[in-house]
C-alpha positions in Angstrom: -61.2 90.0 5.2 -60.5 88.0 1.8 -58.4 85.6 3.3 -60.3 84.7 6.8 -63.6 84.1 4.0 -61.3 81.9 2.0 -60.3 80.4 5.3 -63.9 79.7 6.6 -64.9 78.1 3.3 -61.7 75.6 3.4 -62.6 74.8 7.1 -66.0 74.0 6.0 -65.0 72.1 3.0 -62.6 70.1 5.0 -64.4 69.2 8.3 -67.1 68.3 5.6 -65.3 65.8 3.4 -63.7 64.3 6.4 -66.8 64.1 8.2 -68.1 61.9 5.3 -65.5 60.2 3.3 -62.8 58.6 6.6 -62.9 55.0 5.8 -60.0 54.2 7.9 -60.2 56.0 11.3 -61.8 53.6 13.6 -61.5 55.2 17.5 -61.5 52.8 20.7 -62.3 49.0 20.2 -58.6 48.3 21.1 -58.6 45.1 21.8 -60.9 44.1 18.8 -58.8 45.8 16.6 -55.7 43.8 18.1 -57.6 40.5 17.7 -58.8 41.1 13.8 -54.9 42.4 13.1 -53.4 39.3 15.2 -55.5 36.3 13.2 -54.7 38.4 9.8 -50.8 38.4 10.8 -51.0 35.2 11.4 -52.9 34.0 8.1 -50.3 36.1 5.7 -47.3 35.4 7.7 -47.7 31.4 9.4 -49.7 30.0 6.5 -52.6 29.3 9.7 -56.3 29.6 8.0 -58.9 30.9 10.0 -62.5 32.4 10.4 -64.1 35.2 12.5 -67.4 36.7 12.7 -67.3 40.6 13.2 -71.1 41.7 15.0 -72.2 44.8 15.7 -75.2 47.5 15.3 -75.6 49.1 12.1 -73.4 52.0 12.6 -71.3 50.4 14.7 -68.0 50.6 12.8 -67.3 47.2 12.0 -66.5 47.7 8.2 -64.2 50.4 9.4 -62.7 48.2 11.9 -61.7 46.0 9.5 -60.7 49.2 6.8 -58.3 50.3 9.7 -56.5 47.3 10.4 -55.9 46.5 6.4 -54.7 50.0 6.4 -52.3 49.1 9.0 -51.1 45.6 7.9 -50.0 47.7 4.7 -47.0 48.9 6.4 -45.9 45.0 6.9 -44.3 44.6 3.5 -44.7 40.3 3.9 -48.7 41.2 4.2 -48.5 43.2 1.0 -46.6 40.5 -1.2 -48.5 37.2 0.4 -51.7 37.9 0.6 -54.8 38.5 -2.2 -57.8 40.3 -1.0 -61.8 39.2 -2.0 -64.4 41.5 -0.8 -68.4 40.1 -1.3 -71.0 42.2 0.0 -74.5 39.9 0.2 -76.3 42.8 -1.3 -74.5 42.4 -4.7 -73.5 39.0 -4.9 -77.3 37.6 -4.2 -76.5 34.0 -4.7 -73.7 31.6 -4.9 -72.7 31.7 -8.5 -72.5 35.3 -9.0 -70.2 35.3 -5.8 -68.0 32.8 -7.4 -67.8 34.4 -10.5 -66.5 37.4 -8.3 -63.8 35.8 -6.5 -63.1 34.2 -9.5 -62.1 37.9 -11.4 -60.6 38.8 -7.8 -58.1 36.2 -7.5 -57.1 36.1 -10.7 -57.4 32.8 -11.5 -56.7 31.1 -15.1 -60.6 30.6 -16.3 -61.1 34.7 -15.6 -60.2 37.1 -19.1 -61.0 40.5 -19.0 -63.4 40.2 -16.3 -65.2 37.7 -17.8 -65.5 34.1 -15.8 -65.9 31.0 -18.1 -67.5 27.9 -17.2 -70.3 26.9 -15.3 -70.9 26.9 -11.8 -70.1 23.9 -10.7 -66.9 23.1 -12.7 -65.9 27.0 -10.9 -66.2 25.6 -7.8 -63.8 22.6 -8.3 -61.0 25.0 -10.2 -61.2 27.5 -7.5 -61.3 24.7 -4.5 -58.3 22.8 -6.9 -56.6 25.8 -6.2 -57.0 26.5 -3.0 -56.5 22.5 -2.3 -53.0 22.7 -4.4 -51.6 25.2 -2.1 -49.9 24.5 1.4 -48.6 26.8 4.0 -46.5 28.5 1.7 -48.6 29.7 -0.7 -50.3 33.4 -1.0 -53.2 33.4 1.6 -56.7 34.7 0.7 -58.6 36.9 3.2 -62.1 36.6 2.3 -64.3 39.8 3.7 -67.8 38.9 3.5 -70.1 41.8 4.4 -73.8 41.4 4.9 -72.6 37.8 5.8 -75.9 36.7 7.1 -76.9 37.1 3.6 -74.9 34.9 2.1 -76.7 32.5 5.1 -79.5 32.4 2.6 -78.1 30.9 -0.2 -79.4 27.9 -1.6 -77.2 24.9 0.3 -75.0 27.6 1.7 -72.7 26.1 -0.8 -69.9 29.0 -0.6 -70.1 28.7 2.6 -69.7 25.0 3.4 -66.9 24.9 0.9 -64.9 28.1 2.4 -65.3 26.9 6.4 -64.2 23.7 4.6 -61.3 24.9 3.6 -60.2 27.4 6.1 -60.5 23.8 8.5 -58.3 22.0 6.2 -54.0 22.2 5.5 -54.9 23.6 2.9 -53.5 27.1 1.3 -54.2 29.6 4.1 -57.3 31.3 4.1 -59.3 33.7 6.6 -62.9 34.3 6.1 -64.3 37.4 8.0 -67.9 37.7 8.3 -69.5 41.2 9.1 -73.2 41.1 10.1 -75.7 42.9 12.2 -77.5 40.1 13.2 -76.5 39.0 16.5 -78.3 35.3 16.2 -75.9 34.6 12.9 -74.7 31.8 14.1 -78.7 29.9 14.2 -79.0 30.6 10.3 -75.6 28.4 9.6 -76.6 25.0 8.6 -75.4 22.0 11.0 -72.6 21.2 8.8 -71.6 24.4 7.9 -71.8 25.7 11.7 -69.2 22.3 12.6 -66.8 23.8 10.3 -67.3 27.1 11.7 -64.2 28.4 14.2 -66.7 30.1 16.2 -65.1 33.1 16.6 -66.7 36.0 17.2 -66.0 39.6 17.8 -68.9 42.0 19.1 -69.0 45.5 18.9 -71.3 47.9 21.0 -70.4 51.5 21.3 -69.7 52.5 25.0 -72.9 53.7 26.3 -71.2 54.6 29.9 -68.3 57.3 29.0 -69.4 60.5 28.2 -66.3 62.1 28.8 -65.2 60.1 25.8 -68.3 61.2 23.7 -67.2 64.7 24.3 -63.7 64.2 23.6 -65.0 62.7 19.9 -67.2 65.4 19.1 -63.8 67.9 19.9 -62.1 65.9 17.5 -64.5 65.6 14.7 -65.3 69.2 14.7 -61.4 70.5 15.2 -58.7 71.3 13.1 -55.4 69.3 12.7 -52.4 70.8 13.0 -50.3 70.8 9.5 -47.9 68.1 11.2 -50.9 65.5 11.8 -52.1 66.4 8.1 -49.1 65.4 7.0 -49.1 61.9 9.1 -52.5 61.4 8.1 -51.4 62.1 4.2 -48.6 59.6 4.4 -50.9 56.8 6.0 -53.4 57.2 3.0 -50.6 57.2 0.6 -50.2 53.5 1.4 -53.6 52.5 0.1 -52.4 52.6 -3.2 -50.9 49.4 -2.5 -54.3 48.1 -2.4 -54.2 45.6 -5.7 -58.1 45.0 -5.1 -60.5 46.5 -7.5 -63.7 45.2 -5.4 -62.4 48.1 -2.1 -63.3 50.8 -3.6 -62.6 53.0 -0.1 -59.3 53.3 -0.8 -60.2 55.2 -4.3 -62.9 57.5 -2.6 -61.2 58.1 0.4 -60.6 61.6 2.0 -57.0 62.9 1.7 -55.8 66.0 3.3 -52.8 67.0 1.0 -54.5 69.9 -0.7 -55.3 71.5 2.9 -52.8 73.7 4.6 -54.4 75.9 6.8 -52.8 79.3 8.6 -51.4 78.5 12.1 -53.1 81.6 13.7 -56.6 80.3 12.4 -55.9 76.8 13.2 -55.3 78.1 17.3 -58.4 80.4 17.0 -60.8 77.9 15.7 -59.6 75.0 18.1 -59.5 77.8 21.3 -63.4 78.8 20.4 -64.1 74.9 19.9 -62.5 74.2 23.2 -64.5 77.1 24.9 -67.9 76.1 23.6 -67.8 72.3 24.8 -67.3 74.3 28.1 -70.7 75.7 28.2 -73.7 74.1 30.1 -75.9 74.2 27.6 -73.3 72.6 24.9 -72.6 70.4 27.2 -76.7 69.4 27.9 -77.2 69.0 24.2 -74.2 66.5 24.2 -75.7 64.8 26.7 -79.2 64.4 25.3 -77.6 63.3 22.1 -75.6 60.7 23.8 -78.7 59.2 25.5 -80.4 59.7 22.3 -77.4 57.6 20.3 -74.4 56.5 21.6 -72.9 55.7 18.0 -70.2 57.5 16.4 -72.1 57.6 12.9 -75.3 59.5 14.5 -72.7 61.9 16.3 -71.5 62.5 12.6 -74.5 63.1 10.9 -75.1 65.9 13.7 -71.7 67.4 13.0 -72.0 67.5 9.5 -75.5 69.2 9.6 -73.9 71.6 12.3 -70.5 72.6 10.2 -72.8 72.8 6.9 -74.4 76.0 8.8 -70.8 78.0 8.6 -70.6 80.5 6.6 -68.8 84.6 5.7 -71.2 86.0 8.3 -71.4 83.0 10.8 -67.8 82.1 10.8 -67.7 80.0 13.8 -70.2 77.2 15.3 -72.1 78.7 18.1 -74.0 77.2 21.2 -77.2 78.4 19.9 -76.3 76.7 16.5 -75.4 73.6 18.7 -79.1 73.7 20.8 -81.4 74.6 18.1 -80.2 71.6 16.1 -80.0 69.2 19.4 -83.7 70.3 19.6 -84.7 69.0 16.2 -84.1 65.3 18.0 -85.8 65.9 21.1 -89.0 66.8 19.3 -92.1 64.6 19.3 -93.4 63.6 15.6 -96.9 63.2 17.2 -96.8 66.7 18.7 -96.5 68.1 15.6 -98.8 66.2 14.5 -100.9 67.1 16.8 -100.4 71.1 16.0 -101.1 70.8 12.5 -104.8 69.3 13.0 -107.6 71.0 13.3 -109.3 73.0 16.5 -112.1 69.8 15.8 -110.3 67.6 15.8 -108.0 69.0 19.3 -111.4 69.3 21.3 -112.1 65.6 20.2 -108.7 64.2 21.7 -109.5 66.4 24.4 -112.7 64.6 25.5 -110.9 61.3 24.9 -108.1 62.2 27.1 -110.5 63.2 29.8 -112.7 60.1 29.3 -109.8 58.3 29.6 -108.3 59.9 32.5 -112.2 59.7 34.4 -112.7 56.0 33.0 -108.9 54.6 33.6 -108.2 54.3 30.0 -111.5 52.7 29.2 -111.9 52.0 25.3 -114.7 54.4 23.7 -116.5 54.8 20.8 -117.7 57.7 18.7 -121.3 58.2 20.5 -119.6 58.6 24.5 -116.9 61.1 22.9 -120.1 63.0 21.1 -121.9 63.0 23.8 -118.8 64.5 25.9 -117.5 67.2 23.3 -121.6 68.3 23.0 -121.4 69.2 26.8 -118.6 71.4 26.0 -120.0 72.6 22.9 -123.1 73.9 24.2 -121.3 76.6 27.1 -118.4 77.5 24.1 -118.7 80.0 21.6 -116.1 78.6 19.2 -117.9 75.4 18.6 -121.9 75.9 19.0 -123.6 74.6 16.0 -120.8 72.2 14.6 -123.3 69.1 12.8 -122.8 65.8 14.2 -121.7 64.5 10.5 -119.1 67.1 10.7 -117.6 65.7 14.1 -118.2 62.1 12.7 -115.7 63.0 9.7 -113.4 64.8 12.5 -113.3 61.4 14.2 -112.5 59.3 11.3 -109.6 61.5 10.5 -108.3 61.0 13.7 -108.6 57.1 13.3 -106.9 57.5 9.6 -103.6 59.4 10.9 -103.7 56.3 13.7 -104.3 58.9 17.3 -107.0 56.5 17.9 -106.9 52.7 17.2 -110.1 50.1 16.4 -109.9 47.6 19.2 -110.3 44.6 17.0 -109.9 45.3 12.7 -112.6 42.2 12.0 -116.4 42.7 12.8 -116.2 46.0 10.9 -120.0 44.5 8.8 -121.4 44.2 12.5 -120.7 46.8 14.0 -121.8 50.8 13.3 -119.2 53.0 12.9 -120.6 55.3 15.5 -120.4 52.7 17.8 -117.3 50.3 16.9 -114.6 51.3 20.1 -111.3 52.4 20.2 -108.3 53.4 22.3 -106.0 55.7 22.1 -102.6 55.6 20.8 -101.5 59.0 22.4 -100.0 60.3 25.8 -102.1 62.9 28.2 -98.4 64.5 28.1 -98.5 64.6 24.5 -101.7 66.3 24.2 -100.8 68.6 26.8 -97.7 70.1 25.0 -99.8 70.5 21.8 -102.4 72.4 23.6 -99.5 74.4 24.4 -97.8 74.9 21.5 -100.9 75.7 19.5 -101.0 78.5 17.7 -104.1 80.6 18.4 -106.0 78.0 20.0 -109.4 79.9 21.6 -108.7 80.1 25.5 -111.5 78.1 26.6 -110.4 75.3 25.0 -106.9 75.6 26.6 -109.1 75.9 29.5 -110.9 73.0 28.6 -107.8 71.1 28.3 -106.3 71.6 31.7 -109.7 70.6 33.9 -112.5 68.4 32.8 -115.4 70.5 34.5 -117.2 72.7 32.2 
């Protein structure tokens, strides 16, 4: 009983860590991949300079994309020895000079001691392009990886820019600058003579949003167990990031590595046989598919595993369907439902005359006096809310307005107009105030009535 305990808390620990911390694995994009690995190659190994822009969603996998095929191009031992790494994120380096000062300390250059860059910016900028412009084919090539690259975009002159595009355009010493951006109109924020020395390629990524099957398939995998022979590949593969000479990656120092996991063989078929038999089921296989309409990307589908192996435990030692629905639930519910079910009975029986004002009037604006007059017609036959004071149901109303259910038609005349009788729509669905009627709890039965049939 000891052991299978210990066994269920290493599962959990390792399905969590690799869950969160696997730069490297990047799954489909094929043909992407080839094309970023290809004009790499062909930087470190012909001496050609190039420059591509990487564009995708947030979430996407783009800076994994690019994590994977650096991982792969470690095993080419020219790769390794010819070429220097600079990684700028936009979010750090906020404007030209401290980017400089950055590639400066990553390449190593002579006016860099102890991470300390002397000079100023401008007499930088000519040592670092007197560098670059000394080299020729044979010299080490420079991949520059520039995330957030629409960032850098704002820079004053886009000076880095210009002078990088510059060079990656000239027979110079071989560069290759790789932008990574979520803005797929990039290429407008380029000034003219920055976007002329631009290569103009670019590689999108959008996550499949028309194989399911393959959705499926990922979720297996994320939530399964390796064998100890894939451990063992994936061990060996990591191993090689320590070739990695760059101190601004920092994935390769964080990254998740499966060498102290060996799992029992038995436990490893039993936890993979019950993973395999509940993607089977209907309703596993319903929440999968509301997720997938939901979000299609592989880092939502994460988060959702992560929150549904964190729920394992001594007596719950395997994920179940209902574990699977109840959580798959938590996206499919409405914010302004429950809303909705937190506000008072007041307040419901106001929404409820606006809904049925709307519905008679066609979605009609309204103000405060027509739904008064409404809600007193009601009050008058119910027993719940005789005697409620019209300043009472005016403070309802402007609670309502405050949480945003209703909206002012226009935010200026506010001096001219009474409150009572400024007008308003409703930002709300009937549908919506028809499942909060139902989820209510204790709400008096004539107001449920009420709700269904505006005839009192």
């Amino acid at each position: 009983m000891h052991d299978s305990v210990q066994e269920i808390a290493k599962t959990r620990r390792f399905l969590k860590e690799r869950l969160q911390r696997d730069y490297t694995t990047v799954r489909g994009y094929e043909s992407e991949r080839n094309n970023v690995r290809q004009l790499l190659q062909r930087t470190a190994e012909m001496g050609e300079s190039n420059s591509l822009l990487l564009i995708g969603p947030r979430g996407a996998g783009k800076t994994t994309l690019i994590n994977a095929v650096l991982t792969d191009l470690l095993e080419n031992k020219s790769f390794v020895d010819n070429t220097l790494i600079v990684h700028l994120d936009g979010n750090l380096h906020t404007d030209d000079r401290i980017a400089l000062k950055s590639i400066t300390v990553q390449m190593r250059l002579e006016n860099a001691a102890d991470g300390k860059v002397f000079g100023s910016f401008a007499e930088n900028l000519a040592f670092l392009l007197q560098c670059l412009k000394a080299g020729d084919k044979k010299s080490k090539s420079v991949v520059f990886v520039l995330e957030e690259f629409d960032l850098f975009c704002t820079h004053h002159n886009q000076t880095l820019l210009y002078n990088l595009f510059d060079v990656s355009q000239s027979a110079q010493a071989p560069i290759c600058v790789l932008g990574v951006t979520c803005r797929l109109d990039v290429i407008e924020l380029l000034e003219k003579r920055v976007k002329s020395r631009f290569s103009h390629r670019q590689v999108f990524l959008f996550p499949s949003a028309n194989k399911f099957e393959d959705y499926v398939s990922l979720f297996q995998h994320l939530v399964s167990l390796p064998s100890n022979k894939e451990l063992q590949a994936a061990v060996d593969r990591i191993d090689s990031l320590q070739m990695f000479k760059s101190d601004a990656f920092t994935f390769q120092r964080n990254h998740f590595d499966g060498v102290e996991y060996a799992f029992d063989k038995k436990h490893v078929e039993n936890w993979n046989k019950q993973i395999e038999k509940l993607i089977k089921t209907p309703a596993a296989q319903k929440t999968l598919q509301m997720l997938y309409d939901f979000d299609v990307s592989e880092a939502f589908l994460k988060t959702f595993t992560f929150r549904l192996v964190a729920q394992l435990k001594a007596d719950a030692p395997h994920i179940t369907v209902e574990q699977l629905t109840a959580l798959g639930a938590q996206y499919e519910c409405d914010d302004k439902v429950e809303l909705l079910c937190g506000l008072s009975v007041l307040e419901l029986c106001l929404l409820i005359a606006i809904k049925h004002h709307s519905s008679i009037y066609d979605r009609d604006p309204f103000n405060f006096e027509i739904i008064f007059g409404r809600f007193s017609k009601f009050a008058k036959v119910s027993t719940t809310m005789q005697g409620v004071e019209r300043a009472i149901v005016l403070k309802a109303f402007e609670h309502l307005r405050i949480v945003e259910l209703i909206m002012p038609l226009s935010s200026s005349g506010m001096g001219k107009v009474q409150k009572e009788f400024e007008m308003h729509k409703m930002a709300l669905t009937y549908g919506q105030i028809q499942q909060a009627v139902q989820r209510y709890q204790a709400l008096p039965t004539e107001v449920a009535q009420w709700a269904q049939s505006s005839i009192i």
